[in-house]
C-alpha positions as CSV (number, residue, x, y, z in Angstrom):
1,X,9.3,-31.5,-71.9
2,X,8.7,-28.0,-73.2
3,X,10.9,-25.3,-73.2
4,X,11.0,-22.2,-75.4
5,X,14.3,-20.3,-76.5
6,X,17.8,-21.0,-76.9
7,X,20.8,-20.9,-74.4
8,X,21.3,-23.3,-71.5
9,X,18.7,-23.7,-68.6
10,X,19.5,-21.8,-65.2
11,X,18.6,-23.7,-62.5
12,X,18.9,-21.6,-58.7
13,X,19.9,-24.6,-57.0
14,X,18.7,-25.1,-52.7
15,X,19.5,-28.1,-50.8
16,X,19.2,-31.9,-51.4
17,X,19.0,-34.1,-54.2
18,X,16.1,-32.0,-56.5
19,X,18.6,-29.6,-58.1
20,X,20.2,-33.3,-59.7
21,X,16.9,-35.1,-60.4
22,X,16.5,-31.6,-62.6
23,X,19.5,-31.8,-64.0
24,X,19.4,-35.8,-64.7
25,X,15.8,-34.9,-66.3
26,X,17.4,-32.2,-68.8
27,X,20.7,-34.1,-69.7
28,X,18.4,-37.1,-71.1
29,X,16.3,-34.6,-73.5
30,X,19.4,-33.2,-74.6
31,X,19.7,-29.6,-72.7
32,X,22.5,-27.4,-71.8
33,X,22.0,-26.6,-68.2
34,X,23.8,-24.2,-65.4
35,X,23.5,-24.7,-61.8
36,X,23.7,-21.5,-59.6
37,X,24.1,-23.1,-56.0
38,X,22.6,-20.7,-53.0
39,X,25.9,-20.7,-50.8
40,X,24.7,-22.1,-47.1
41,X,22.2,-24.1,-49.5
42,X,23.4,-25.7,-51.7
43,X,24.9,-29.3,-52.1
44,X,28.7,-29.1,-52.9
45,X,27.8,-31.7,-55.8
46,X,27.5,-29.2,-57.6
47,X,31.3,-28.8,-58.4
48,X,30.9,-31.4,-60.7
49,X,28.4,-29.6,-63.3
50,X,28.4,-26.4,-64.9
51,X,27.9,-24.0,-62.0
52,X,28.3,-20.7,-60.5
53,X,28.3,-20.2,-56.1
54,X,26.0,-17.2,-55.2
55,X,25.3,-15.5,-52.1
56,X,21.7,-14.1,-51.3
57,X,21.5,-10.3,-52.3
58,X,24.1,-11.0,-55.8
59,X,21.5,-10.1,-57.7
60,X,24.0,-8.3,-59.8
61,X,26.2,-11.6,-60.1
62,X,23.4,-13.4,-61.0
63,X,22.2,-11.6,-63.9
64,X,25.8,-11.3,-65.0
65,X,26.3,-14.8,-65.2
66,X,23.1,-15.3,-66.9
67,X,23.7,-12.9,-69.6
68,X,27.6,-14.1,-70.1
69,X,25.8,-18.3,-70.9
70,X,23.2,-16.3,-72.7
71,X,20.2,-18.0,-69.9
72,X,16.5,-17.1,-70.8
73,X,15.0,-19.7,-68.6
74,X,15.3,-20.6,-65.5
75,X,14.4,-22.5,-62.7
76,X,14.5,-22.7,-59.0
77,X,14.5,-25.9,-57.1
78,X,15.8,-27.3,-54.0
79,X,15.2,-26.9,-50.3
80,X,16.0,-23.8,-48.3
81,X,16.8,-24.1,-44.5
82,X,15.7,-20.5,-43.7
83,X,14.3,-18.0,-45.3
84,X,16.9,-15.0,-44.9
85,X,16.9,-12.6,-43.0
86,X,17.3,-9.5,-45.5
87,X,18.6,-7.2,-43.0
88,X,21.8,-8.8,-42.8
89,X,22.1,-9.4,-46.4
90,X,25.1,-7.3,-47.8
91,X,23.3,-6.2,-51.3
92,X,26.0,-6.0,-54.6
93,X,25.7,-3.1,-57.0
94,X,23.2,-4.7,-59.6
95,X,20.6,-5.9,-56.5
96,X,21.5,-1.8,-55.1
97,X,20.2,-0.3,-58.8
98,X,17.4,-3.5,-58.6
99,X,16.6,-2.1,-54.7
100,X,13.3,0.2,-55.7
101,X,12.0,-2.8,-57.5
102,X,12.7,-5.2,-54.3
103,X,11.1,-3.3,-51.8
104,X,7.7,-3.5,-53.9
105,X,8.0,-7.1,-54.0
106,X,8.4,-7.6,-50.2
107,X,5.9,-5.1,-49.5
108,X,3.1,-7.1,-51.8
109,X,1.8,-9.6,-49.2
110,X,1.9,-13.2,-48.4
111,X,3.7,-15.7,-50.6
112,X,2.0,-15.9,-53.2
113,X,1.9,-12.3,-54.1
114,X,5.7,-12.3,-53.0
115,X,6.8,-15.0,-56.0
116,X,4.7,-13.4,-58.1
117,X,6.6,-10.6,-57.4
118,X,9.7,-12.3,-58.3
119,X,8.6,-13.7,-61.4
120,X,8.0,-10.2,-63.0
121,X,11.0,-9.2,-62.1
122,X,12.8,-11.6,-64.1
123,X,10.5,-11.5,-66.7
124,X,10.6,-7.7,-66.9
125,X,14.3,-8.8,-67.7
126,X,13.9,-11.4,-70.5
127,X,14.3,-14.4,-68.3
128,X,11.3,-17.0,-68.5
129,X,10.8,-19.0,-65.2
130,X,10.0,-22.2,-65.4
131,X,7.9,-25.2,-63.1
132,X,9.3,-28.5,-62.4
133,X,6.5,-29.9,-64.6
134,X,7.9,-28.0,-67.9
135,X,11.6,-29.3,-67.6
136,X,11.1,-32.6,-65.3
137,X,7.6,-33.9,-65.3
138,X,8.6,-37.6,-64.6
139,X,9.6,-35.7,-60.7
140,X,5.9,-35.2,-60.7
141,X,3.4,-37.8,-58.9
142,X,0.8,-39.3,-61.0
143,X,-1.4,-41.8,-61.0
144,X,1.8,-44.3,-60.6
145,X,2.1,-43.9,-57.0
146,X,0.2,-46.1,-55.7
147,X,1.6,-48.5,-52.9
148,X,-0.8,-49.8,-49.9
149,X,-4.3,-49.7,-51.2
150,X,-6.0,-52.1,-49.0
151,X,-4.2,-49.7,-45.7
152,X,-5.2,-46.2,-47.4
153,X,-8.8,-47.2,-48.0
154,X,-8.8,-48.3,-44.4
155,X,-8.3,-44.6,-43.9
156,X,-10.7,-42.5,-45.8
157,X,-12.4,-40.7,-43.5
158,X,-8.9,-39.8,-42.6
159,X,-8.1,-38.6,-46.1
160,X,-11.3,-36.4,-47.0
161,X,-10.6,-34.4,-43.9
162,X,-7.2,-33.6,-44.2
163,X,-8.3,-33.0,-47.6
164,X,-10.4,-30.3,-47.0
165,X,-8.3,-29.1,-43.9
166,X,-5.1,-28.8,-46.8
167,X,-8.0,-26.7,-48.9
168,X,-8.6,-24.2,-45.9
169,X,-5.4,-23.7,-44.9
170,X,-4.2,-23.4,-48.6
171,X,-6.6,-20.6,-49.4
172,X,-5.5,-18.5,-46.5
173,X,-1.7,-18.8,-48.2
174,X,-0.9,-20.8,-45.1
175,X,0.3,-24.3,-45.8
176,X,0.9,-27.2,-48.5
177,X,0.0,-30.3,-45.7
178,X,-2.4,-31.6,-42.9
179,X,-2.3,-34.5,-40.4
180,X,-5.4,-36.4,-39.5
181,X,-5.8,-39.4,-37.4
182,X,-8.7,-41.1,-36.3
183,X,-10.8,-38.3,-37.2
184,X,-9.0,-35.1,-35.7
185,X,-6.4,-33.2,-37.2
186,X,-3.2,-33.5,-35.6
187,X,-0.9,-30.9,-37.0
188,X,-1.8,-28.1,-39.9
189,X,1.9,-27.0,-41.5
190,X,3.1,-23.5,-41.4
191,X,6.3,-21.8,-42.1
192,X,8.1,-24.4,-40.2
193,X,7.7,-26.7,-43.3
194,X,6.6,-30.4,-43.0
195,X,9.7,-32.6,-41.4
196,X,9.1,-30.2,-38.4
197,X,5.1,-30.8,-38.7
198,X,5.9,-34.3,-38.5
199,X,8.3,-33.9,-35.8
200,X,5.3,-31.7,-33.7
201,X,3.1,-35.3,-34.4
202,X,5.8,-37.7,-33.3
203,X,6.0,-35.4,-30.3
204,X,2.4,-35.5,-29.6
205,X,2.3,-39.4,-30.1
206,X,5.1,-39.7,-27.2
207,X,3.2,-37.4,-25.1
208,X,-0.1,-39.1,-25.1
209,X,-1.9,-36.1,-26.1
210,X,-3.8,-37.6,-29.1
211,X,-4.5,-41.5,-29.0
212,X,-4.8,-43.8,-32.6
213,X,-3.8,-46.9,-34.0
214,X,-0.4,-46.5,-34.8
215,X,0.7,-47.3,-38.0
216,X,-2.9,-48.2,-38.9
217,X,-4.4,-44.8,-38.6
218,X,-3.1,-41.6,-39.6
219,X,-2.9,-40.2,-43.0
220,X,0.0,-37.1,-44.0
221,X,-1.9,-35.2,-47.4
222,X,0.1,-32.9,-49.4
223,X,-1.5,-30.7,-51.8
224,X,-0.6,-27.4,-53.5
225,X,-2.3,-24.1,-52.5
226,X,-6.0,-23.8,-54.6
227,X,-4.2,-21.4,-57.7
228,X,-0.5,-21.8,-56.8
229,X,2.0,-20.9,-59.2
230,X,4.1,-24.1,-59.5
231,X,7.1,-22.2,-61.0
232,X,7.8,-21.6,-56.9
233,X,7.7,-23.7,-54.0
234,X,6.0,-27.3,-55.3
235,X,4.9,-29.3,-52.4
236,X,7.6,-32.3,-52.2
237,X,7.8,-35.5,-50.5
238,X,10.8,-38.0,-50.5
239,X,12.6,-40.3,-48.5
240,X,13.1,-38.4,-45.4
241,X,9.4,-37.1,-45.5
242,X,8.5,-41.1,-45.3
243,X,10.8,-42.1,-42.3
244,X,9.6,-39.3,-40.5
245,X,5.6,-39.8,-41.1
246,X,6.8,-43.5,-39.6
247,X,8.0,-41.9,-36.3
248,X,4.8,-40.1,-36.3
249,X,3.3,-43.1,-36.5
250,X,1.2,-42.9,-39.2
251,X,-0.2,-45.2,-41.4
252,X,0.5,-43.4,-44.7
253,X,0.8,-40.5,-47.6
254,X,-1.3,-38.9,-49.8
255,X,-0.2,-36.6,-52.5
256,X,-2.4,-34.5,-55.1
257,X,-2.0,-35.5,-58.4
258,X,0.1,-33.2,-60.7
259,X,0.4,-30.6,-57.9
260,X,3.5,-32.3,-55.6
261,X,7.3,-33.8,-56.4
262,X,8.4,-36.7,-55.5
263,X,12.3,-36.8,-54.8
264,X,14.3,-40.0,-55.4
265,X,11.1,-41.5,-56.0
266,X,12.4,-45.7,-56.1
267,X,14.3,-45.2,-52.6
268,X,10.9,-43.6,-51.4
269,X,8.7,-46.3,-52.7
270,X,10.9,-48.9,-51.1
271,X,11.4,-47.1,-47.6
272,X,7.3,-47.1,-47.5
273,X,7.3,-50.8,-48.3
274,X,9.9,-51.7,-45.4
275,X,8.3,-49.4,-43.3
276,X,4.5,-50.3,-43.7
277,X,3.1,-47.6,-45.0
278,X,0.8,-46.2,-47.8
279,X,1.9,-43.8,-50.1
280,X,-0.6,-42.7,-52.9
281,X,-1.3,-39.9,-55.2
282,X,-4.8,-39.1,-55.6
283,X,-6.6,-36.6,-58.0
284,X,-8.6,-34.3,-55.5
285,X,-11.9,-34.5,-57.1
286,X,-12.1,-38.1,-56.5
287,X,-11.3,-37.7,-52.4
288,X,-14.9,-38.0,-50.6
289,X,-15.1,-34.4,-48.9
């Protein structure tokens, strides 16, 4: 773990059990920590560690806070339900003076150029962000996942096209996942986020509008965009990502080394067992395109 500079670690805190894996991950190297939980987001949990409730748009509360624990990195982890809708947002004084600054960053593009956005704008305030892989890299998948070999070489083919599928649709800023099965991609994920691409599979499978051996065939790859900043958005996988691949009815995960999390990694491990499937972290390079 490497992180430069003094003070406890902010961590902007969304949904489920990341935010704690984090925190887990910094109490056991010995770091201070402070939890800001997203309100609407956030698990109530976080009553029980050093933390401060914020509302979208406190911008000003936020950088009060960080400046009262003395916070110059920070990190932001956890799920978010919905993106907000920023015209009902009720801006405090500090995001009102911040406002000019905002506007540029939500005018710069797709998401890429939108984090980046963000992460000069806390920079440009003497607050470092930080990735998963600086504070927590044991949340990262390596070459340690590895469950199912005989089932995921069984699906190859499978693999290198959603491989390069997950390449195309990274490049246009579009998407961290593909479904494949039986040679034809079954679902491409958009803003909708991957539970609901699986759900759109399962949904196809109970229609009858793509036939393949379920269970047998059908691979779920998750990969980061090609040149993502990992301080924002790491593709993530965990146990509910694993039942629902199984009511798709596929046969099994793949994940890109170093570039995707793996929450509550034992519980996931053992859910892919009961359930049957593969679940595998592959370096890219070595996937047969």
């Amino acid at each position: 773990m490497v992180l430069d500079g003094d003070g406890p670690v902010g961590i902007i805190a969304g949904g489920q059990d990341l935010p704690f894996e984090v925190v887990d991950a910094l109490k056991a190297a010995g770091h201070s920590y402070l939890l800001f939980g997203i309100v609407g987001e956030a698990d109530e949990r976080i009553e029980n560690h050093p933390h401060q409730w914020i509302k979208w748009g406190e911008i000003g509360l936020l950088f009060r806070v960080i400046e009262q624990h003395h916070i110059s990195r920070l990190l932001c982890i956890g799920s978010i339900g919905a993106r907000p809708d920023f015209r009902s947002i009720r801006l405090d004084l500090g995001a009102m003076k911040a406002l000019p600054a905002i506007l540029r960053i939500m005018a710069s593009g797709g998401d890429e150029s939108l984090l980046q956005g963000v992460a000069g704008f806390f920079e440009q305030r003497g607050v470092q962000l930080c990735s998963v892989p600086d504070v927590a890299p044991g949340l990262v998948v390596g070459d340690d996942l590895s469950l199912g070999s005989k089932l995921a070489q069984a699906n190859e083919a499978d693999i290198g096209l959603a491989a390069r599928a997950a390449g195309v649709i990274g490049a246009l800023d579009a998407g961290q996942g593909v479904v494949v099965a039986d040679g034809r991609i079954l679902a491409m994920e958009g803003p909708e986020g991957t539970d609901q691409m699986l759900a759109r599979v399962a949904q196809i499978l109970s229609e009858k509008r793509a036939r393949w051996n379920v269970g047998k065939q059908g691979v779920l790859l998750k990969r980061a965009r090609p040149g993502q900043d990992l301080r924002f958005d790491m593709p993530t996988i965990g146990p509910r990502t694993i039942e629902n691949a199984k009511k798709a009815g596929l046969a099994g995960i793949v994940c890109a080394q170093g570039e995707v999390l793996c929450a509550n990694r034992q519980l996931s491990l053992e859910i892919a067992r009961k359930s049957g499937l593969f679940l595998q972290a592959r370096k890219l390079e070595d996937i047969s395109l």
